[in-house]
C-alpha positions, 0 to 999 in steps of 0.5 A: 500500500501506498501513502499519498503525500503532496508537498505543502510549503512549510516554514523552517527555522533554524534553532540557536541550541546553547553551546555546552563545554564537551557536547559541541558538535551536537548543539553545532549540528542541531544548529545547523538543521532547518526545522518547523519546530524544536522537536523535529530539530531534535528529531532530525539531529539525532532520529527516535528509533529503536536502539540496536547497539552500544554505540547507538546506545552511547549516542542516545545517552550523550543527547540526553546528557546535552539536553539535561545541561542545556535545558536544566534552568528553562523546560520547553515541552517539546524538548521534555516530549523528545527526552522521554520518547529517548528515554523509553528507548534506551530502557528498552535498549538495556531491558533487552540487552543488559542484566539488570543489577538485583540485589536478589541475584546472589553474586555467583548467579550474576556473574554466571549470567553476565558470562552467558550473556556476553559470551565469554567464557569462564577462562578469560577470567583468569588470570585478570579476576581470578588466580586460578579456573578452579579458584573461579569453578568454585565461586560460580559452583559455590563449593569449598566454602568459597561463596564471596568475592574480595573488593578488588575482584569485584572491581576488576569484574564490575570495570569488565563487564561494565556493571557496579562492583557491589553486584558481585559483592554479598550484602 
């Protein structure tokens, strides 16, 4: 099926977005983009899709961190309308893509799930989290009385994988 259009005059204008210390380039693209409003300027800056991929994911988080700071002090309905729809994106994005951190997860559960997920398998742990595989085996296993973690191999796994350290420290 076939939507018909016809072309209508329209009137652009070019939007002044405030310059941000670090985001220059997304207020110098918005800037440069003729839109009939500030939502379609921001639409044509940086498109409301769905979210595929980290980069895309990055992306997103960078515009929503440039709107924060310039907008902080004035809220424009259109720029709130915009940032929710982007939000909802990215959640959906992390929601398919990313373990979400539980405090009902027992750290061994979570560590074996972040692995799974990313697929990565248990020997590219060692030596960089853990001194040896049975050292590993047996946290993710539970067995000889080794149920926790120290705070520096929390770290080292939180920085791999990207997630808060306290996720694979018991509380």
């Amino acid at each position: 099926m076939h939507i018909q259009s016809k072309k209508v005059p329209e009137q652009a204008y070019l939007y002044k977005f405030p310059d941000i210390l670090g985001f220059e380039e997304i207020s110098s693209t918005l800037n440069s983009i003729p839109a009939e409003n500030i939502f379609n300027a921001l639409l044509h800056g940086f498109a409301l899709k769905p979210i595929l991929d980290e980069k895309c994911s990055s992306e997103a988080e960078r515009m929503l961190e440039y709107l924060d700071r310039a907008f902080e002090t004035e809220k424009h309905p259109q720029i709130e309308y915009y940032s929710h729809i982007l939000i909802l994106l990215l959640e959906e994005y992390d929601h398919k893509h990313h373990i979400k951190a539980s405090s009902e997860i027992p750290p061994h559960e979570f560590l074996k799930a972040l692995l799974q997920e990313d697929k990565i398998s248990q020997k590219s742990l060692v030596p960089e989290c853990f001194r040896t595989e049975s050292q590993l085996s047996e946290f993710l296993h539970q067995k000889k009385g080794r149920s926790s973690l120290s705070y520096n191999q929390a770290t080292l796994l939180g920085a791999k994988f990207k997630v808060n350290p306290l996720n694979f420290l018991q509380t």
